[in-house]
C-alpha positions in Angstrom: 0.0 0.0 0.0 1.4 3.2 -1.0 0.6 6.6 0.8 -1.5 7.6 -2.0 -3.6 4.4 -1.4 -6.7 4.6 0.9 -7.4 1.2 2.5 -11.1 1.0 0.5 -8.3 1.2 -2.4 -6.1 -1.9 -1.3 -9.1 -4.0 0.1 -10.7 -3.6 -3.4 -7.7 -5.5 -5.2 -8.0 -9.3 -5.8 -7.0 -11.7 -3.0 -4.3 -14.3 -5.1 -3.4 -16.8 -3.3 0.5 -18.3 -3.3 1.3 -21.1 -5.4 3.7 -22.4 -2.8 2.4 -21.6 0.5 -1.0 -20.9 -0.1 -0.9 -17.6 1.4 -2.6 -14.5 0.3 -0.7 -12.4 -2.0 -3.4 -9.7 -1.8 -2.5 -8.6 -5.5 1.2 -8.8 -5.7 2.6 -10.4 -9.1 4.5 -13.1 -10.1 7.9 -12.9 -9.7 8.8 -14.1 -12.9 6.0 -13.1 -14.9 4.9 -9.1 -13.1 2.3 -9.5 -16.1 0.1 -12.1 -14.3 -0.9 -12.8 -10.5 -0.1 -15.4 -8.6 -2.0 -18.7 -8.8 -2.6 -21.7 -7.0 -1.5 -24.4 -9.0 -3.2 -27.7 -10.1 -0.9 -30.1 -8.1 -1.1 -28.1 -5.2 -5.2 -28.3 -5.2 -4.7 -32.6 -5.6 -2.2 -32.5 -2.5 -4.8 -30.6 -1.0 -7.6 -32.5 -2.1 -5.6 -36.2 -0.9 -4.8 -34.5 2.5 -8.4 -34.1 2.9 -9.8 -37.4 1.5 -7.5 -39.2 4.0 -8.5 -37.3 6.8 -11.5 -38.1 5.9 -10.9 -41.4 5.4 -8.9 -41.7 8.9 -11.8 -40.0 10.8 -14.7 -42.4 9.3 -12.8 -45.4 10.2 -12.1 -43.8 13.7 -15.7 -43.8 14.2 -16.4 -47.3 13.1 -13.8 -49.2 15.5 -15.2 -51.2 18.1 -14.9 -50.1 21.9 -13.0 -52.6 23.9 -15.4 -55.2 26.1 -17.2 -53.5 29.3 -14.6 -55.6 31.5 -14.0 -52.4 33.5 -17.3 -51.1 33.4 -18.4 -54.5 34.9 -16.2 -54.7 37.5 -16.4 -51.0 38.8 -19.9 -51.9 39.1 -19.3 -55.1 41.2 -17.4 -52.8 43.6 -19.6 -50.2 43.5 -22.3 -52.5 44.7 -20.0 -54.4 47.5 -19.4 -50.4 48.4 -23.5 -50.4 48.7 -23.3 -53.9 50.7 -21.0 -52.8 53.4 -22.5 -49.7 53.8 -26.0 -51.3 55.0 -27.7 -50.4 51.8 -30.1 -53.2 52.2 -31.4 -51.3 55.2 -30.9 -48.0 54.3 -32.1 -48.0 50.6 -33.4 -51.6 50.0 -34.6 -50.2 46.1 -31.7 -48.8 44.7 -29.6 -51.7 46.1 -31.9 -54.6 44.7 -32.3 -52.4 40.9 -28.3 -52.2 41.3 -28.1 -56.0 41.9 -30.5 -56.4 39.0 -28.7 -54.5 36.2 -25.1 -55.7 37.3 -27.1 -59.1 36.6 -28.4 -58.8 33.4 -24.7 -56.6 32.4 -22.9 -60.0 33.3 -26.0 -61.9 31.0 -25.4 -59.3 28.1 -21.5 -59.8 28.4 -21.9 -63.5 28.5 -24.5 -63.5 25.0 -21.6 -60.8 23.9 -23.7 -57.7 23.6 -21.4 -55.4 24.5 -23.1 -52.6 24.3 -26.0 -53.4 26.2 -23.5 -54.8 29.0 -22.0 -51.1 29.0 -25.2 -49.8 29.4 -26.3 -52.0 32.8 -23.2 -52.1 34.2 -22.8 -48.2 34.2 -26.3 -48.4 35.4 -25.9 -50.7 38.3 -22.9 -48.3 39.2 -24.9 -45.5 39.4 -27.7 -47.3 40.9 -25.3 -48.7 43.8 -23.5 -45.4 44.2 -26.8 -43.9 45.3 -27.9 -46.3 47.8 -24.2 -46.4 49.1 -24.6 -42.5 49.7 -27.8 -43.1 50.8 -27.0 -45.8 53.0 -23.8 -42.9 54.9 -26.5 -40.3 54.8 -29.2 -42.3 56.7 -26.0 -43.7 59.3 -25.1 -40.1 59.6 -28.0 -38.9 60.5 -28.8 -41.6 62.8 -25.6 -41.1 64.5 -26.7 -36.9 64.6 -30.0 -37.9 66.1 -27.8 -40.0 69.2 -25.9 -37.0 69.7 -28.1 -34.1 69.8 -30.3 -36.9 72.5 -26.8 -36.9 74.3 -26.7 -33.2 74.2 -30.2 -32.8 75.8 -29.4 -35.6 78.7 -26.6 -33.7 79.6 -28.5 -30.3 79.4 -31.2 -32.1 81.6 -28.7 -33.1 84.4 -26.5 -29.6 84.1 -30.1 -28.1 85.0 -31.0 -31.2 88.0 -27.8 -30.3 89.4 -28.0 -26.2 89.6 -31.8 -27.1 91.1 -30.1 -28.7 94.0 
């Protein structure tokens, strides 16, 4: 851009792009030829053209591979469901125990018929199903174990007040 140029001037001239970088040249000639502008040339559109169809290519066939088997899945919800078991879940939150039980059940069926995906599916269910009744299960103890205390805090505040009566 010259001084004389106003930018309206410069942003009006053709946008070439640069046969070896593919950059924009934003009119600037060829260096051998000042009579022409810079092109991209034909090769350089087929590189581009075979850089794309292989990513292409490499994405599809991304998408299509198979996950690995649910082993983990399977056994994070076995643990996940001892976790419920020690906890007292059976007392605490008898439902979300027995549905966990249930789905880690029919995950081990799915796995052993060798639908994966449907053994994914329970398993991450029976996780989530024995995660709840496991913190369901600590809430209920906790708040049983509040409940003692605050009727340990009110015997003591009973014989504090006996004692200044005497």
């Amino acid at each position: 851009m010259s001084i004389r140029e106003s930018p309206l001037t410069v942003m009006r001239r053709p946008i070439h792009l640069h046969a070896r970088h593919g950059l924009q040249t934003m009119g600037r000639r060829h260096p051998y030829a000042p009579d022409r502008p810079m092109t991209i040339s034909f090769a350089h559109i087929q590189r581009i053209r075979a850089a794309l169809a292989a990513t292409v290519i490499g994405c599809a066939l991304a998408a299509c591979a198979s996950l690995p088997p649910p082993t983990g899945e399977l056994q994070g919800a076995q643990q996940a469901v001892s976790r419920a078991d020690q906890a007292d879940a059976d007392q605490h939150a008898p439902d979300l125990i027995a549905a966990a039980r249930s789905e880690l059940s029919r995950a081990q069926d799915a796995m052993a018929r060798g639908d994966e995906d449907m053994a994914r599916r329970f398993a991450l269910s029976a996780a989530a199903d024995a995660d709840l009744a496991h913190a369901r299960s600590r809430e209920a103890a906790q708040n049983n174990e509040l409940a003692q205390r605050r009727a340990e805090i009110a015997e003591l505040r009973n014989r504090l007040q006996m004692g200044d009566g005497q």
